[in-house]
PDB file of N, H, CA, C and O in Angstrom:
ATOM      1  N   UNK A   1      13.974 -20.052 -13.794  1.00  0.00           N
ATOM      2  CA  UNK A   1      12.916 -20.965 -13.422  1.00  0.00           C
ATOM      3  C   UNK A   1      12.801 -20.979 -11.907  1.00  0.00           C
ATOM      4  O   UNK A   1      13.607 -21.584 -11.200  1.00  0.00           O
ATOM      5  N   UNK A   2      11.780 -20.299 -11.442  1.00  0.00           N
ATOM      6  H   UNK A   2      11.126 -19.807 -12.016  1.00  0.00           H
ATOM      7  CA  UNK A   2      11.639 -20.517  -9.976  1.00  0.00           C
ATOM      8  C   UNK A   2      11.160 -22.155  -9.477  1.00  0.00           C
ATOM      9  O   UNK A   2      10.639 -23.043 -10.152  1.00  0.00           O
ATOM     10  N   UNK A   3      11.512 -22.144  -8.226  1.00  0.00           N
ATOM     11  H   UNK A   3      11.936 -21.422  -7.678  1.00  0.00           H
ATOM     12  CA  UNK A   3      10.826 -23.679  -7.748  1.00  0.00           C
ATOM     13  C   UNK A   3       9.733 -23.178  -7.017  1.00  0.00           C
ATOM     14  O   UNK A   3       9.456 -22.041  -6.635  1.00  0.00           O
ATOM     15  N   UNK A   4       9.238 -24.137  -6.915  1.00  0.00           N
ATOM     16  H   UNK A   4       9.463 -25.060  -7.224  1.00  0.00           H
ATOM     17  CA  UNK A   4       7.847 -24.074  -6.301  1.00  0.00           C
ATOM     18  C   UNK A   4       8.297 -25.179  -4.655  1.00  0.00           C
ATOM     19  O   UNK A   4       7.627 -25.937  -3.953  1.00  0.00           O
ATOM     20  N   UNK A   5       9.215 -24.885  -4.639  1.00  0.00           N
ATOM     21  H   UNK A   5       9.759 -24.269  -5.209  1.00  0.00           H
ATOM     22  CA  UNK A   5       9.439 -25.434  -2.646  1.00  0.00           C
ATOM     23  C   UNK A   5       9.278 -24.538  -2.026  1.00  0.00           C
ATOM     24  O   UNK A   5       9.007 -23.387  -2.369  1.00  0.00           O
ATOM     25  N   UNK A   6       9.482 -25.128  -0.693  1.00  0.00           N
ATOM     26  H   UNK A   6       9.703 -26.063  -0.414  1.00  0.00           H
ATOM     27  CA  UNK A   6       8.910 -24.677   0.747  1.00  0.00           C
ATOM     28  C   UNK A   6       9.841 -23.593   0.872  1.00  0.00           C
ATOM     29  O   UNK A   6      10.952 -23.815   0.392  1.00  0.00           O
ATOM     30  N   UNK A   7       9.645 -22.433   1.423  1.00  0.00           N
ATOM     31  H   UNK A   7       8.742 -22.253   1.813  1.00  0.00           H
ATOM     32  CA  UNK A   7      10.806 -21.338   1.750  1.00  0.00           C
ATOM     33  C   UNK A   7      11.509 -21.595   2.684  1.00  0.00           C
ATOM     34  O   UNK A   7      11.144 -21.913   3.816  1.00  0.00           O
ATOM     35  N   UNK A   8      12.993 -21.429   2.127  1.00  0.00           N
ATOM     36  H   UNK A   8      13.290 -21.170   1.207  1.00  0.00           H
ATOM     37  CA  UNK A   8      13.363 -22.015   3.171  1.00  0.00           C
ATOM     38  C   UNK A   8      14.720 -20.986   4.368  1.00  0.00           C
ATOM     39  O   UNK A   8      15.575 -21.415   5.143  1.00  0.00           O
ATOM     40  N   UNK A   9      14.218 -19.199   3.885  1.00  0.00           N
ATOM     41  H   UNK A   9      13.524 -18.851   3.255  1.00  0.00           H
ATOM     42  CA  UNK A   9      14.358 -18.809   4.751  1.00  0.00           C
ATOM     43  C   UNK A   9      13.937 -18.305   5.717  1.00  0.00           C
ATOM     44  O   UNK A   9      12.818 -17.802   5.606  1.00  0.00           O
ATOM     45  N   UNK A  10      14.620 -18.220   7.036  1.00  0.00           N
ATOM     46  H   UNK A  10      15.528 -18.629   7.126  1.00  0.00           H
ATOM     47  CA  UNK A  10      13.069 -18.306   8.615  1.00  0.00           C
ATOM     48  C   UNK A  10      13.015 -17.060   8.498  1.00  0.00           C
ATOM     49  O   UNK A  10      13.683 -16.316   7.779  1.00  0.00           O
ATOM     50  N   UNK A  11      12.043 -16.790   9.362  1.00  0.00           N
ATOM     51  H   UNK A  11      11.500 -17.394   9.946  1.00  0.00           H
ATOM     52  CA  UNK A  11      12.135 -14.929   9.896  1.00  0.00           C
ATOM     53  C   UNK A  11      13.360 -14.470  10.621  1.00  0.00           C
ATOM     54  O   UNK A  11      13.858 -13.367  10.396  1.00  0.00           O
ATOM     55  N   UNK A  12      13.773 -15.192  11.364  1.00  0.00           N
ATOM     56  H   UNK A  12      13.368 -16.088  11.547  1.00  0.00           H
ATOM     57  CA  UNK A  12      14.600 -14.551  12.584  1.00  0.00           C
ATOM     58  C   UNK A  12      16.014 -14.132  11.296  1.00  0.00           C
ATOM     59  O   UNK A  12      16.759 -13.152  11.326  1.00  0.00           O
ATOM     60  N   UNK A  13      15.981 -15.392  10.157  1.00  0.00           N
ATOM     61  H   UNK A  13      15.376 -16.188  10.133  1.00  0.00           H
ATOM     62  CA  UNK A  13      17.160 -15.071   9.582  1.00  0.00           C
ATOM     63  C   UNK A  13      16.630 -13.391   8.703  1.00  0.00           C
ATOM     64  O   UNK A  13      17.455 -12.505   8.482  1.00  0.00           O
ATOM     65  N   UNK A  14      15.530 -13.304   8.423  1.00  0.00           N
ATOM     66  H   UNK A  14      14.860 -14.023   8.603  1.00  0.00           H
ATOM     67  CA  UNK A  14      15.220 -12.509   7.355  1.00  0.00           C
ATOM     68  C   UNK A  14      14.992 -10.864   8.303  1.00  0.00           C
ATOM     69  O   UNK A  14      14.780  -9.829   7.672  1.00  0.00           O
ATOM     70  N   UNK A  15      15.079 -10.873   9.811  1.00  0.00           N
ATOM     71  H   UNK A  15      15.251 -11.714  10.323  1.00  0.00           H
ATOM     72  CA  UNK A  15      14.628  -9.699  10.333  1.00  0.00           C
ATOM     73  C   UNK A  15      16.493  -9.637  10.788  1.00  0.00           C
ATOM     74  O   UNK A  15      16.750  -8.516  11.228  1.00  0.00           O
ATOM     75  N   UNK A  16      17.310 -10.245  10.772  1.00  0.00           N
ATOM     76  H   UNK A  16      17.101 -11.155  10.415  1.00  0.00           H
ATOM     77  CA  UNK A  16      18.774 -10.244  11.192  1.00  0.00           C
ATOM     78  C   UNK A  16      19.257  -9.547   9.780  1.00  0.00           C
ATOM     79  O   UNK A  16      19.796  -8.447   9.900  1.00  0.00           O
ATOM     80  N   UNK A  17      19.138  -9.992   8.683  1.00  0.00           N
ATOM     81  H   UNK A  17      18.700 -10.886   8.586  1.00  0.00           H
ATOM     82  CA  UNK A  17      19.630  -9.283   7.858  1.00  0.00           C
ATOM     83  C   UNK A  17      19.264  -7.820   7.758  1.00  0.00           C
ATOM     84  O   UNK A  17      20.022  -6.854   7.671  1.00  0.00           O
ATOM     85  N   UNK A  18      17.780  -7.864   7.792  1.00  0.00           N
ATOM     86  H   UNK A  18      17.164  -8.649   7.862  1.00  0.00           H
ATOM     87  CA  UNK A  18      16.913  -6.045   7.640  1.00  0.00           C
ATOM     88  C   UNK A  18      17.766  -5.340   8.886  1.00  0.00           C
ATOM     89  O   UNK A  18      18.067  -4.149   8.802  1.00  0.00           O
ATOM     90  N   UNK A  19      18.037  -5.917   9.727  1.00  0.00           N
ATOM     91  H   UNK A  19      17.793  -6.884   9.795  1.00  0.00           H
ATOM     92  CA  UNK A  19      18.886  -5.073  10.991  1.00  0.00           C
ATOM     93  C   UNK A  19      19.976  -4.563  10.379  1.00  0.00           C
ATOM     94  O   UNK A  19      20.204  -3.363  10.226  1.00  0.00           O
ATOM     95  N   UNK A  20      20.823  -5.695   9.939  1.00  0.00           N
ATOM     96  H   UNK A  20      20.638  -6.670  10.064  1.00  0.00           H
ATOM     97  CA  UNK A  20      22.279  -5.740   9.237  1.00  0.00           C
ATOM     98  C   UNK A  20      22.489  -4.571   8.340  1.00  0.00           C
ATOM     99  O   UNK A  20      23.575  -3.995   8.274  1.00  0.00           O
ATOM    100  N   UNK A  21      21.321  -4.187   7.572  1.00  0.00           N
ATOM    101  H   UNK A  21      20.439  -4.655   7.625  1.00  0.00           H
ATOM    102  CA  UNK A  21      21.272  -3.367   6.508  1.00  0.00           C
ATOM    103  C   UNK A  21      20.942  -1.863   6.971  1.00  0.00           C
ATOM    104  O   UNK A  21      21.382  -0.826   6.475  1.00  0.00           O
ATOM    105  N   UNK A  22      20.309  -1.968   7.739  1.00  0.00           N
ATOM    106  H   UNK A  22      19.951  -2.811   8.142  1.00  0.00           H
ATOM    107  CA  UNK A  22      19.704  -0.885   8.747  1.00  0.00           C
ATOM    108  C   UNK A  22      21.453  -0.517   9.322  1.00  0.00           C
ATOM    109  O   UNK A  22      22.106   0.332   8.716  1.00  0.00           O
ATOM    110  N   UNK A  23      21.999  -1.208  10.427  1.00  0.00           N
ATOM    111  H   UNK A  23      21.468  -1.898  10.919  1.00  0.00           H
ATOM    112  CA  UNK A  23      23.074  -0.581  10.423  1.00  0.00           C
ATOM    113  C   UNK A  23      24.012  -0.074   9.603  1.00  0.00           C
ATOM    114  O   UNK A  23      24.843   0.795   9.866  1.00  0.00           O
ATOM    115  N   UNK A  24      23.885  -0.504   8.862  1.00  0.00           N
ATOM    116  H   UNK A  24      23.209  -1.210   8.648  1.00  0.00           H
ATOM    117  CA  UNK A  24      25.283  -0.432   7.414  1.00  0.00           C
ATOM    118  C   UNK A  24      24.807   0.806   7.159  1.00  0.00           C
ATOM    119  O   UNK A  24      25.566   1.698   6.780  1.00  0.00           O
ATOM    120  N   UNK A  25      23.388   1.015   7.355  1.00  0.00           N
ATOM    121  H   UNK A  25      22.772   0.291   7.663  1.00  0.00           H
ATOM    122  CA  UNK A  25      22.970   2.423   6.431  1.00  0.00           C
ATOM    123  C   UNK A  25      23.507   3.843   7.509  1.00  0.00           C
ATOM    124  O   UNK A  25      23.976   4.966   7.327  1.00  0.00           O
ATOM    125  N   UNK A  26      23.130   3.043   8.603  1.00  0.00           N
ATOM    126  H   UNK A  26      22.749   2.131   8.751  1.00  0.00           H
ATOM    127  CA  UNK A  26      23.090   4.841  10.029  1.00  0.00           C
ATOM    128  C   UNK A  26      24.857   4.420   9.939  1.00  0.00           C
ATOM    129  O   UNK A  26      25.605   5.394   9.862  1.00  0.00           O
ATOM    130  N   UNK A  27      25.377   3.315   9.946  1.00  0.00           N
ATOM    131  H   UNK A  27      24.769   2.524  10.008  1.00  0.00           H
ATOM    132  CA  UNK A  27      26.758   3.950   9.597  1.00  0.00           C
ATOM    133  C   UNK A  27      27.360   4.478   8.451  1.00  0.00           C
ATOM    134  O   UNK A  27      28.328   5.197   8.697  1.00  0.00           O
ATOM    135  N   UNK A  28      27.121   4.360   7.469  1.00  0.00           N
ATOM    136  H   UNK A  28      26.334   3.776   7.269  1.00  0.00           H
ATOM    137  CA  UNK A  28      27.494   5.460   6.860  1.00  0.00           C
ATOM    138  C   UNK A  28      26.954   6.801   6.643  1.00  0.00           C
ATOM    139  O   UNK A  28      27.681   7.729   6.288  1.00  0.00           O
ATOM    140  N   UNK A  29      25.762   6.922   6.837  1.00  0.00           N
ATOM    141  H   UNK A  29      25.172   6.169   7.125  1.00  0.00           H
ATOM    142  CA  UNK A  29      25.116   8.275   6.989  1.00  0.00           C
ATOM    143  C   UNK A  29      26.033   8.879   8.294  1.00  0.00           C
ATOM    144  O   UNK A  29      26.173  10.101   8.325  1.00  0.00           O
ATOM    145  N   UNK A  30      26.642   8.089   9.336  1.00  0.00           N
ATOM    146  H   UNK A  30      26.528   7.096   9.310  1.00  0.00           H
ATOM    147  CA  UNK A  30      27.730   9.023  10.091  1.00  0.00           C
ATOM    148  C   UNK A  30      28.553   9.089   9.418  1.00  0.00           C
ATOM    149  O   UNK A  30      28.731  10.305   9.344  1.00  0.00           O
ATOM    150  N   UNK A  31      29.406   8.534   8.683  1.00  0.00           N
ATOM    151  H   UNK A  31      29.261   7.546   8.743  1.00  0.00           H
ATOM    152  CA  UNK A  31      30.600   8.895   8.162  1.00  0.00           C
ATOM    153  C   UNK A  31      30.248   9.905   6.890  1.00  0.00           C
ATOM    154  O   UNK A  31      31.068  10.720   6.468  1.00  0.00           O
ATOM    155  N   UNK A  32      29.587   9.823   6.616  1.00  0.00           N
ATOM    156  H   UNK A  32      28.921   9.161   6.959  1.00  0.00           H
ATOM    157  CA  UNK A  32      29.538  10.951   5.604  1.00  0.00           C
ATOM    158  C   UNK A  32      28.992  12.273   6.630  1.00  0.00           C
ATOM    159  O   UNK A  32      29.505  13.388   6.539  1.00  0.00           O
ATOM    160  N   UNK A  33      28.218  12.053   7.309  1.00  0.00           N
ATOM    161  H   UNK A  33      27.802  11.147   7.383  1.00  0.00           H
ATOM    162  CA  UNK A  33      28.332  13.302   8.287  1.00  0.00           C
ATOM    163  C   UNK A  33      29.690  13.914   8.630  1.00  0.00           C
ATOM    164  O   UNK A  33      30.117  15.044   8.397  1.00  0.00           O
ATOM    165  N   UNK A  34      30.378  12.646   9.377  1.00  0.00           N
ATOM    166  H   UNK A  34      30.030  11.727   9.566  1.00  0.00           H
ATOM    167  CA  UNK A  34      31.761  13.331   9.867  1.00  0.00           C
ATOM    168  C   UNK A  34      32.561  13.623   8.426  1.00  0.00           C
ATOM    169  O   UNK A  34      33.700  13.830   8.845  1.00  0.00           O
ATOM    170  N   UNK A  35      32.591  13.685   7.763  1.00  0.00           N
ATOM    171  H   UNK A  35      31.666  13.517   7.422  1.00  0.00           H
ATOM    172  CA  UNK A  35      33.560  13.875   6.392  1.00  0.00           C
ATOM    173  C   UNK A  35      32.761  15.157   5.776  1.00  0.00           C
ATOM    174  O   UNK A  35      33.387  15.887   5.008  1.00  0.00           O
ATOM    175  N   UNK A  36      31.457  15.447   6.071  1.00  0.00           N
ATOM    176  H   UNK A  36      30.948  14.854   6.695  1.00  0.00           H
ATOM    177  CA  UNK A  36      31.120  17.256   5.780  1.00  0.00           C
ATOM    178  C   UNK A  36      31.100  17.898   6.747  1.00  0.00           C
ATOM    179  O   UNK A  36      31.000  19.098   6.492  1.00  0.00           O
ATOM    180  N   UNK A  37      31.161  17.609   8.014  1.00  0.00           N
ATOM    181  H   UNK A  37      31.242  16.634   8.221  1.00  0.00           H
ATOM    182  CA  UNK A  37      31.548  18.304   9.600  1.00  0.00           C
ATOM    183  C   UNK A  37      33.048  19.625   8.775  1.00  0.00           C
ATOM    184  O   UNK A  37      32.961  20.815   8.476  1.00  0.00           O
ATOM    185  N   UNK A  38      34.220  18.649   8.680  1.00  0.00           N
ATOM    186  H   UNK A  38      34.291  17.682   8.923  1.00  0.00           H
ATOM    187  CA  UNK A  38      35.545  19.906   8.863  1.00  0.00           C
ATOM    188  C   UNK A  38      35.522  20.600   7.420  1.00  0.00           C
ATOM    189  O   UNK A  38      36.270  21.566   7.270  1.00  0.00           O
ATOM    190  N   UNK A  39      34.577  20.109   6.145  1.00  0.00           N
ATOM    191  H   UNK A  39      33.970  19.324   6.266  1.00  0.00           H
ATOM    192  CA  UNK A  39      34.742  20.951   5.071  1.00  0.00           C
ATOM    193  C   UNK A  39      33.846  21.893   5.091  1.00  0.00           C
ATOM    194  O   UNK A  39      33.963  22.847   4.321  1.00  0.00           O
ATOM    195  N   UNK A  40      32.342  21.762   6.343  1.00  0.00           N
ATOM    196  H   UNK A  40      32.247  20.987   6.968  1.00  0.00           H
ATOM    197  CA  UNK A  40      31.729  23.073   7.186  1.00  0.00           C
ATOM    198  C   UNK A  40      32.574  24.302   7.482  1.00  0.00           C
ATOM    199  O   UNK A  40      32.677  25.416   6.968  1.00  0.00           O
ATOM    200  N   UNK A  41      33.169  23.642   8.558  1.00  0.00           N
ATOM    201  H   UNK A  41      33.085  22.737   8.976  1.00  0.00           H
ATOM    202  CA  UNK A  41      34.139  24.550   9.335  1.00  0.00           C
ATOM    203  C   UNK A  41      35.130  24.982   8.579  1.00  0.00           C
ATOM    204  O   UNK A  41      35.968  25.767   9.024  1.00  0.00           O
ATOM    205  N   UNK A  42      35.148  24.663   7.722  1.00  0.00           N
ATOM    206  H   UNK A  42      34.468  24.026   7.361  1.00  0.00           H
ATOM    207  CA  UNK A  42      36.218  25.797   7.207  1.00  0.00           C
ATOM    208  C   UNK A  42      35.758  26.791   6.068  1.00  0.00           C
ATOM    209  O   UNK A  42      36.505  27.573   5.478  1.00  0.00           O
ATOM    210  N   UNK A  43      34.329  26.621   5.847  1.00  0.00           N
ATOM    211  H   UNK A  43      33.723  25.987   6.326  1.00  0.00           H
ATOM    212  CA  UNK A  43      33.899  27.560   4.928  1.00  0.00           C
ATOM    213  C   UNK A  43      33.448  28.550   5.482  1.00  0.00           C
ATOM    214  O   UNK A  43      33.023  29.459   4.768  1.00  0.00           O
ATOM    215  N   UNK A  44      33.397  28.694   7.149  1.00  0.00           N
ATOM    216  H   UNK A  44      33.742  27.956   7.729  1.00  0.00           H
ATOM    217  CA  UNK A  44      33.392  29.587   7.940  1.00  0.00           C
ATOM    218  C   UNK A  44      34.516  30.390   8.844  1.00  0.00           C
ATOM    219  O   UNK A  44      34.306  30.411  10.057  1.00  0.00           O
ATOM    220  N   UNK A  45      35.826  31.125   8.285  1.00  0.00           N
ATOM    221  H   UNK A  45      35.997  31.108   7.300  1.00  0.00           H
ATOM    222  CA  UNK A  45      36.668  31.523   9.487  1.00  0.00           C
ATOM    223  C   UNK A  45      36.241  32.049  10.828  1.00  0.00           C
ATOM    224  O   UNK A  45      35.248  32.743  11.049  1.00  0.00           O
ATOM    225  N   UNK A  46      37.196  31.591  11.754  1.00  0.00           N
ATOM    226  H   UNK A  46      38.002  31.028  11.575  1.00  0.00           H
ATOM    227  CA  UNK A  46      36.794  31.722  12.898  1.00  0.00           C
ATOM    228  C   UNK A  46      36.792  33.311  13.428  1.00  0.00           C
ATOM    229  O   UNK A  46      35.954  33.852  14.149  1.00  0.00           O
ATOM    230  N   UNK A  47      38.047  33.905  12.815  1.00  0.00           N
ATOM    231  H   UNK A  47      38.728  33.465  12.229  1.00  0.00           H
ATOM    232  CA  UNK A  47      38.716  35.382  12.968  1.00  0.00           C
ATOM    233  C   UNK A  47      38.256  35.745  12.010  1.00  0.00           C
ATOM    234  O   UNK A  47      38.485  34.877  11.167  1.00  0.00           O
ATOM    235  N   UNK A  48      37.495  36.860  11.414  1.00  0.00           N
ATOM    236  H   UNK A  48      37.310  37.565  12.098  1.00  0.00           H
ATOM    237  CA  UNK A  48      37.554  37.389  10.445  1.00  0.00           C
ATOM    238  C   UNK A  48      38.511  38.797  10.427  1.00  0.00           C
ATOM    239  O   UNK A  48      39.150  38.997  11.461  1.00  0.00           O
ATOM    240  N   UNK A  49      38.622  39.555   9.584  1.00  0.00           N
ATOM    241  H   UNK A  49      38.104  39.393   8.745  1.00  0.00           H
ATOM    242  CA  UNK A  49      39.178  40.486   9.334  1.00  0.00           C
ATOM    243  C   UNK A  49      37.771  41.835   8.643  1.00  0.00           C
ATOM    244  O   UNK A  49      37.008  41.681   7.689  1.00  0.00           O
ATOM    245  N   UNK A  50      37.909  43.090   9.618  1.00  0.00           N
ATOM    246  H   UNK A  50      38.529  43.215  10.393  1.00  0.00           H
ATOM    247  CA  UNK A  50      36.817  44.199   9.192  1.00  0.00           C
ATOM    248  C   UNK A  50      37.830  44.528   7.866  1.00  0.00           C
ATOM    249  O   UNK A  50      39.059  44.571   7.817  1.00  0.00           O
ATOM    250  N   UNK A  51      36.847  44.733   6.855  1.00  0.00           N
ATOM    251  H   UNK A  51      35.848  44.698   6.895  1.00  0.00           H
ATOM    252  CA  UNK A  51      37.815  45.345   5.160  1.00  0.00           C
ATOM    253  C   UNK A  51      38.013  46.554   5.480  1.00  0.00           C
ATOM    254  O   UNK A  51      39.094  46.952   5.046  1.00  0.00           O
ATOM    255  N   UNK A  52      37.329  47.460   6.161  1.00  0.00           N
ATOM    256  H   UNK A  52      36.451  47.137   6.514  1.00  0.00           H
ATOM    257  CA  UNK A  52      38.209  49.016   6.303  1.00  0.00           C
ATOM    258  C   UNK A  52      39.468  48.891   7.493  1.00  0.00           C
ATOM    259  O   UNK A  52      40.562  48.668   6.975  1.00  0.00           O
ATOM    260  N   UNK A  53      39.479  48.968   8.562  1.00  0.00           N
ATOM    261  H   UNK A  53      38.591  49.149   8.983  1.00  0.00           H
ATOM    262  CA  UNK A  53      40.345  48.903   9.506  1.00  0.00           C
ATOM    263  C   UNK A  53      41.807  47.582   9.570  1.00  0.00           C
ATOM    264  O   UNK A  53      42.892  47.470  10.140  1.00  0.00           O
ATOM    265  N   UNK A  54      41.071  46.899   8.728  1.00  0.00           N
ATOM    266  H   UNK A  54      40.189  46.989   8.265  1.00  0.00           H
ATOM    267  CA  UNK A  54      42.045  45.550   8.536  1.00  0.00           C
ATOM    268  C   UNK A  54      42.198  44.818  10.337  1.00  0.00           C
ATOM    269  O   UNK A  54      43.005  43.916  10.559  1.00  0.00           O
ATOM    270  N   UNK A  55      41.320  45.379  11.411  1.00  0.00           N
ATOM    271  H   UNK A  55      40.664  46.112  11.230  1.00  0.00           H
ATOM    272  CA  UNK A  55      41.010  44.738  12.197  1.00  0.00           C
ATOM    273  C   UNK A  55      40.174  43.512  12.788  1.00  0.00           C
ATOM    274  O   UNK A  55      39.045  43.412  12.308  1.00  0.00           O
ATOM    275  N   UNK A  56      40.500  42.648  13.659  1.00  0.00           N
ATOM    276  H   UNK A  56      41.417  42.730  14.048  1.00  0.00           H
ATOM    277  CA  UNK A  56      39.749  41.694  14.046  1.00  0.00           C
ATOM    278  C   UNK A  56      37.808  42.140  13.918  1.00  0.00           C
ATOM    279  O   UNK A  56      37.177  42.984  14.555  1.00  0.00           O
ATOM    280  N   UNK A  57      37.440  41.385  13.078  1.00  0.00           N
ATOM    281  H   UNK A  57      37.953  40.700  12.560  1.00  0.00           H
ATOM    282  CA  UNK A  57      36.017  41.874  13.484  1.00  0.00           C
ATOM    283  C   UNK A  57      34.882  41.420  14.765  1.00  0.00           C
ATOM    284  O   UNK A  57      33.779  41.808  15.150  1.00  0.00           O
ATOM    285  N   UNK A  58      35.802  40.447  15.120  1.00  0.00           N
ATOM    286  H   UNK A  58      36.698  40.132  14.808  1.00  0.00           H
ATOM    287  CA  UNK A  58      34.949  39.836  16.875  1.00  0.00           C
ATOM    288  C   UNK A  58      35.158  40.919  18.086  1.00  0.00           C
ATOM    289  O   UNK A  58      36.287  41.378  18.255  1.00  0.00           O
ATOM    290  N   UNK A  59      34.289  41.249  18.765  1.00  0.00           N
ATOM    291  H   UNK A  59      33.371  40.876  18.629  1.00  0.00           H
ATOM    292  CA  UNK A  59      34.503  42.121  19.975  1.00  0.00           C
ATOM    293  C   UNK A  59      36.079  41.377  20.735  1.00  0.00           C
ATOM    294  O   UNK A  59      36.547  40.302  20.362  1.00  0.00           O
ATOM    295  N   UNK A  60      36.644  42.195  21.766  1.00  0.00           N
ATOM    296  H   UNK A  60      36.264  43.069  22.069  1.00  0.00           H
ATOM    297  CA  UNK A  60      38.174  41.173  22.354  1.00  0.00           C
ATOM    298  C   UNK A  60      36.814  41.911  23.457  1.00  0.00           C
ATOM    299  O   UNK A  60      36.436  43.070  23.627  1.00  0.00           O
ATOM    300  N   UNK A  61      36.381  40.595  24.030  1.00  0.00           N
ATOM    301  H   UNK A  61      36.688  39.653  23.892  1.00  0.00           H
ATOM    302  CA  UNK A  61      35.592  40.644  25.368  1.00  0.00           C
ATOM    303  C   UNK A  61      36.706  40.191  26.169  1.00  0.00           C
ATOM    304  O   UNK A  61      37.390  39.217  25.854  1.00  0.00           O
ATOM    305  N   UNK A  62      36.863  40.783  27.046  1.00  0.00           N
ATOM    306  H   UNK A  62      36.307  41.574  27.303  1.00  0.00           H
ATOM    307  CA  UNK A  62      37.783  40.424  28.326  1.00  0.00           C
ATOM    308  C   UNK A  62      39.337  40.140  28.173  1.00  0.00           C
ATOM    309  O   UNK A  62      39.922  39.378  28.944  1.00  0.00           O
ATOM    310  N   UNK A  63      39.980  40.813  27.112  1.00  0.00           N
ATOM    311  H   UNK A  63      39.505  41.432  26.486  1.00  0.00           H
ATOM    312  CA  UNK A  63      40.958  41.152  26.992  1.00  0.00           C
ATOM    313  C   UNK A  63      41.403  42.687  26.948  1.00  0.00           C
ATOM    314  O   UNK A  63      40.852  43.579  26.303  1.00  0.00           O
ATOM    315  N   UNK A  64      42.815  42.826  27.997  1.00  0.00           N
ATOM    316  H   UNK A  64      43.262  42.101  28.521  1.00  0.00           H
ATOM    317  CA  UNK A  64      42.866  44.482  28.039  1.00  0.00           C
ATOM    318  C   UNK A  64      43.683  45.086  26.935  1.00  0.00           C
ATOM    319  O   UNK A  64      44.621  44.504  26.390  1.00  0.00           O
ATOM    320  N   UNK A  65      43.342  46.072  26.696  1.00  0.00           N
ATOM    321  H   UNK A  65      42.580  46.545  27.138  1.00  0.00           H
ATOM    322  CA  UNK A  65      43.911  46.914  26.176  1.00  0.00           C
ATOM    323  C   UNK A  65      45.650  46.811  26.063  1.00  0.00           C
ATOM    324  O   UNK A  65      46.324  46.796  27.093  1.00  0.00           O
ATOM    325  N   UNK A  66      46.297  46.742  24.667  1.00  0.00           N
ATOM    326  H   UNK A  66      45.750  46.755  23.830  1.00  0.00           H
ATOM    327  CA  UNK A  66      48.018  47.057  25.407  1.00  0.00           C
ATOM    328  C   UNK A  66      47.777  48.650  24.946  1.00  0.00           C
ATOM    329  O   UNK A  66      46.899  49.281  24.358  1.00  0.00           O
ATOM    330  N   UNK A  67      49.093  48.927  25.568  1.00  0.00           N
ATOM    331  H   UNK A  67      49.806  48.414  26.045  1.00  0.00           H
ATOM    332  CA  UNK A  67      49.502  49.949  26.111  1.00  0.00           C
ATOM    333  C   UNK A  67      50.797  50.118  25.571  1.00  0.00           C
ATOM    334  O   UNK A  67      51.666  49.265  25.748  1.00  0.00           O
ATOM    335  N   UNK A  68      50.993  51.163  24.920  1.00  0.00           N
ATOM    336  H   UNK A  68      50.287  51.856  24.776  1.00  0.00           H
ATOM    337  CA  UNK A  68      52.647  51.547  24.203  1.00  0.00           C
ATOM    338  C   UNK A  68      53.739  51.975  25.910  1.00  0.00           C
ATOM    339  O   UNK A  68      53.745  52.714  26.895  1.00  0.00           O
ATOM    340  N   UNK A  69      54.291  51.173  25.422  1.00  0.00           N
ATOM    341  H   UNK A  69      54.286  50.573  24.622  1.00  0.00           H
ATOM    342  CA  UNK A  69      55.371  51.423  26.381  1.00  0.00           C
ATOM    343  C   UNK A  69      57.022  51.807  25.682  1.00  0.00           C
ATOM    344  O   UNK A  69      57.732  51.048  25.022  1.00  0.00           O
ATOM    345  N   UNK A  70      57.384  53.658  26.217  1.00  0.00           N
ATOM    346  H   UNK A  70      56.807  54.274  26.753  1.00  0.00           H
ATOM    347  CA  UNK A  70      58.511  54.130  25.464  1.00  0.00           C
ATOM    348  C   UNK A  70      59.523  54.037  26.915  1.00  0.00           C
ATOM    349  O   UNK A  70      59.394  54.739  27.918  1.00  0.00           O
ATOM    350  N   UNK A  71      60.494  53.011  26.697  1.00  0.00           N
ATOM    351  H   UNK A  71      60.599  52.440  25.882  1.00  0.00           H
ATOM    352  CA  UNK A  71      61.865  52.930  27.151  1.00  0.00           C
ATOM    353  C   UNK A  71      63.162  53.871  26.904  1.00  0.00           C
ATOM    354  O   UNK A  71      63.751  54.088  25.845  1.00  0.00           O
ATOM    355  N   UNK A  72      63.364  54.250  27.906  1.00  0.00           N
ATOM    356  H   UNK A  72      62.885  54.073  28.766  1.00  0.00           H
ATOM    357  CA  UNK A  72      64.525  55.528  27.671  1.00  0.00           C
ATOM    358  C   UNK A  72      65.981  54.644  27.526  1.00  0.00           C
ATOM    359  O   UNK A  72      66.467  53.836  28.318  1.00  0.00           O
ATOM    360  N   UNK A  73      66.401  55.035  26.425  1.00  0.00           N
ATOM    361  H   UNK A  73      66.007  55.691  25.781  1.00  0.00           H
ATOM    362  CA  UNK A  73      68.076  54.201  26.518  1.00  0.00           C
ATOM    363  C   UNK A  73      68.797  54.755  27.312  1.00  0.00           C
ATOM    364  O   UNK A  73      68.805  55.971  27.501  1.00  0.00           O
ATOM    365  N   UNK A  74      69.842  53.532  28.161  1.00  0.00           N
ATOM    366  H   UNK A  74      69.835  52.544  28.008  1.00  0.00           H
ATOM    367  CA  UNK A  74      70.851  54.196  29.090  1.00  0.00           C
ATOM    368  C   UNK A  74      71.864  55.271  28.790  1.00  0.00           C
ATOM    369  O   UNK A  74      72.262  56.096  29.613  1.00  0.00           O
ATOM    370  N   UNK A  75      72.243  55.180  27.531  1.00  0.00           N
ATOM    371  H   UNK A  75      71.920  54.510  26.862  1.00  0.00           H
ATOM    372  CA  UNK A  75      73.107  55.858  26.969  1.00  0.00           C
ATOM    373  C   UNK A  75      72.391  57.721  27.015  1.00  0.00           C
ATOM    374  O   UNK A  75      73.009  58.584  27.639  1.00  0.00           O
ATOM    375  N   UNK A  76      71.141  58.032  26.307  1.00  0.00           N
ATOM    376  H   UNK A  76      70.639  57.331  25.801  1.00  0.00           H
ATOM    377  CA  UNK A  76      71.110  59.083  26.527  1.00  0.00           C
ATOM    378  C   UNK A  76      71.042  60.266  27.999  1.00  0.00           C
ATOM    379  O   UNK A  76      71.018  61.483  27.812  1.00  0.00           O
TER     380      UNK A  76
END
């Protein structure tokens, strides 16, 4: 049975709540952002591996080359 009285909630109370709800919403739309952010990143490795060579498949930009280095034992 509704009443037929005066309303008796104001605006300021009724645009405070629509805010209230408004935030509640952009915060969780971040948290569910941040909670599919690291299950992203990991459906992407960072290193991959080439399947023929079993080598890194990223260029090594600005890293040198090693170099085999053969040490003579004292003994011989």
């Amino acid at each position: 049975m509704a009443s037929s009285g005066k309303k008796k909630t104001t605006m300021a109370k009724l645009t405070r709540e629509s805010k209230l709800r408004e935030r509640r919403l952009d915060k969780q739309a971040k948290k569910d952002a941040r909670r599919q952010a690291p299950a992203d990143s990991s459906d992407r490795p960072d290193d991959t591996l080439d399947p023929v060579t079993g080598e890194s498949a990223l260029p090594d930009v600005g890293q040198p080359a090693l170099e085999t280095v053969a040490q003579a034992h004292p003994d011989a």
